[in-house]
C-alpha positions as CSV (number, residue, x, y, z in Angstrom):
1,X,0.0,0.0,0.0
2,X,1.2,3.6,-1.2
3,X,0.0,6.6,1.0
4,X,1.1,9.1,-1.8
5,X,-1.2,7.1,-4.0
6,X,-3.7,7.0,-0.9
7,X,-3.9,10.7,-0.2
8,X,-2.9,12.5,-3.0
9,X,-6.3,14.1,-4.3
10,X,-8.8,11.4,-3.8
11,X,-10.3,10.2,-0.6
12,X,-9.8,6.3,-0.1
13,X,-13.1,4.5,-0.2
14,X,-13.1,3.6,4.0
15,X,-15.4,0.7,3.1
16,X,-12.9,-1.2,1.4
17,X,-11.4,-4.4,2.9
18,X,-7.7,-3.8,4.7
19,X,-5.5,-6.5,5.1
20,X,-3.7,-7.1,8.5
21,X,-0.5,-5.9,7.3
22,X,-2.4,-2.6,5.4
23,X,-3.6,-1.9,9.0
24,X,-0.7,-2.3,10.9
25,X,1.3,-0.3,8.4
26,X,-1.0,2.4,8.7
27,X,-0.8,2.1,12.8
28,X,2.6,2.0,12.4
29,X,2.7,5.5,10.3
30,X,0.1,7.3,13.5
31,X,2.6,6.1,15.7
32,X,5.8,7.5,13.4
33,X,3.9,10.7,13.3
34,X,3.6,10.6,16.8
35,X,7.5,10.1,17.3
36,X,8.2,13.1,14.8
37,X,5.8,15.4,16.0
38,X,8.2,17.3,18.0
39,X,10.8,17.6,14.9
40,X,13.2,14.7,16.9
41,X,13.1,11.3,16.1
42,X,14.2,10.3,19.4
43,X,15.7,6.7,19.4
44,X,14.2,5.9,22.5
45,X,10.9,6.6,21.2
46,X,11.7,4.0,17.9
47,X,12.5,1.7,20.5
48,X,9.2,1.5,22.2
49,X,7.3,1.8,19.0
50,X,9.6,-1.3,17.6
51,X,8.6,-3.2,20.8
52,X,5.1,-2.2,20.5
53,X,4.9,-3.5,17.0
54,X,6.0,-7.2,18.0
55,X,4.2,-7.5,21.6
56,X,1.1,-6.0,20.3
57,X,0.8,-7.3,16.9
58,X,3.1,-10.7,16.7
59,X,5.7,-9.3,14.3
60,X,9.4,-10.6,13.4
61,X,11.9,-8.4,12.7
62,X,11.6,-8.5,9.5
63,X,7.7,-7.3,9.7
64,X,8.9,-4.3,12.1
65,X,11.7,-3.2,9.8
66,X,9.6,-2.7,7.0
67,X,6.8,-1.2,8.5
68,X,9.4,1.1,10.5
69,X,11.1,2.0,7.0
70,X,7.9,3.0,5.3
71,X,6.7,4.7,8.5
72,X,9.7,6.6,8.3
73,X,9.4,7.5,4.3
74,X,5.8,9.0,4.8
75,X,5.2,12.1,5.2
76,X,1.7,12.5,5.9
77,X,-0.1,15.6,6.0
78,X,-2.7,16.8,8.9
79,X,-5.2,15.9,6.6
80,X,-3.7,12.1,5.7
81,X,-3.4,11.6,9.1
82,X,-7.0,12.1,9.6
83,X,-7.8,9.6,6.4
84,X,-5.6,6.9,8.2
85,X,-7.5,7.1,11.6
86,X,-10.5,6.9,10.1
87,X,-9.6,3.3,8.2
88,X,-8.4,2.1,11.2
89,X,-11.6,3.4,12.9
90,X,-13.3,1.5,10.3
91,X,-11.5,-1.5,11.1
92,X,-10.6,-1.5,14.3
93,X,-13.2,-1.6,17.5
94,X,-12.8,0.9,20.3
95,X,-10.6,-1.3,22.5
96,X,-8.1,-1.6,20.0
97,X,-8.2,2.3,18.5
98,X,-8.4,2.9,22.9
99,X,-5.3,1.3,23.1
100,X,-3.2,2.7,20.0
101,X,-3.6,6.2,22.3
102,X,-2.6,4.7,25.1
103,X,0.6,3.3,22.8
104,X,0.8,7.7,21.3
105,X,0.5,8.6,24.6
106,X,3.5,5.7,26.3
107,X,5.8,7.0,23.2
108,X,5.1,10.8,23.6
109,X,6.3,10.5,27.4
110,X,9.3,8.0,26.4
111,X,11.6,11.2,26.4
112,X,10.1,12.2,30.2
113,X,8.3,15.2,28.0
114,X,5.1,15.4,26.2
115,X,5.8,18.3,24.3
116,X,2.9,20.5,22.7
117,X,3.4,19.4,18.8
118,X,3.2,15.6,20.1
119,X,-0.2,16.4,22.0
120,X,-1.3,18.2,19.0
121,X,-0.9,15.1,16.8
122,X,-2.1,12.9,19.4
123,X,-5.6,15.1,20.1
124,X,-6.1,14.8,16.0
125,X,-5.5,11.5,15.6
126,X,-7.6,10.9,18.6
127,X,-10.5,12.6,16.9
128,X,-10.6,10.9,14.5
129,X,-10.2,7.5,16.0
130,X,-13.8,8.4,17.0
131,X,-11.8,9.1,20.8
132,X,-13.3,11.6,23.3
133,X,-11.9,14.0,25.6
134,X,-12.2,11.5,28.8
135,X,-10.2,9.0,26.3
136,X,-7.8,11.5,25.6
137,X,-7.3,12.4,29.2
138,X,-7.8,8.8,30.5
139,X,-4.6,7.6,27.8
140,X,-1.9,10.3,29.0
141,X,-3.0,9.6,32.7
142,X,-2.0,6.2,32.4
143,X,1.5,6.9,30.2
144,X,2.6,9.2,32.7
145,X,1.6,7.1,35.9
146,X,3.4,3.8,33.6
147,X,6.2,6.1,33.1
148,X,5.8,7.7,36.7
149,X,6.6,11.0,35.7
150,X,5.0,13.9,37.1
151,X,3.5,16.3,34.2
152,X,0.8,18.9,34.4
């Protein structure tokens, strides 16, 4: 799957069927925007979304590679972001699009700082993921505790 092909002018049909790897690919990409938000690619941060990737979705290193590479090569716009949530939203029941925030939220505090672009991203993604406010709230409550940091 392309996302220049994806997003570029036409608006993918959400009722089309995704494969497993389509879906994890575009999981993968949320969480890679997630990571860049804040204009560093903090190696930590690739860290926790590689294990991520393999405890959450049973991948080899081979699987998380790839989808890491072409996470990396995408550069998705506000607006593809939104068009990706809303396939996995199509896909994907609330427990699962529940816990991909909790997984933005765990990577956003791997550095000990949510910084604002990273709650940005998070908040729009969110959104779209069909996630409310409580959710939103709920998600980073958790990270931090997990992570036991103290942000206000």
């Amino acid at each position: 799957m392309t996302f220049t092909k994806t997003l570029e002018g036409k608006k993918t049909e959400l009722n089309q069927q995704r494969s497993d790897t389509d879906l994890h690919l575009i999981a993968a990409t949320l969480m890679f925007s997630v990571i860049r938000a804040d204009g560093d690619t903090d190696h930590l941060e690739l860290a926790h979304m590689v294990d991520i990737l393999r405890s959450r979705y049973a991948l080899g290193s081979d699987e998380i590679s790839s989808l890491v590479a072409s996470a990396r090569q995408a550069c998705i716009s506000d607006h593809g972001l939104e068009l990706l949530a809303q396939q996995l939203c199509h896909h994907w029941g609330a427990k699962k699009r529940e816990q991909l925030l909790n997984d933005f939220w765990f990577l956003a505090t791997a550095d000990d700082e949510i910084r604002i672009d990273e709650r940005l991203v998070i908040e729009l993604i969110a959104n779209n993921l069909q996630l409310d406010a409580d959710d939103i709230t709920r998600a980073r409550y958790q990270a931090e505790q997990r992570l036991e940091l103290n942000i206000g």
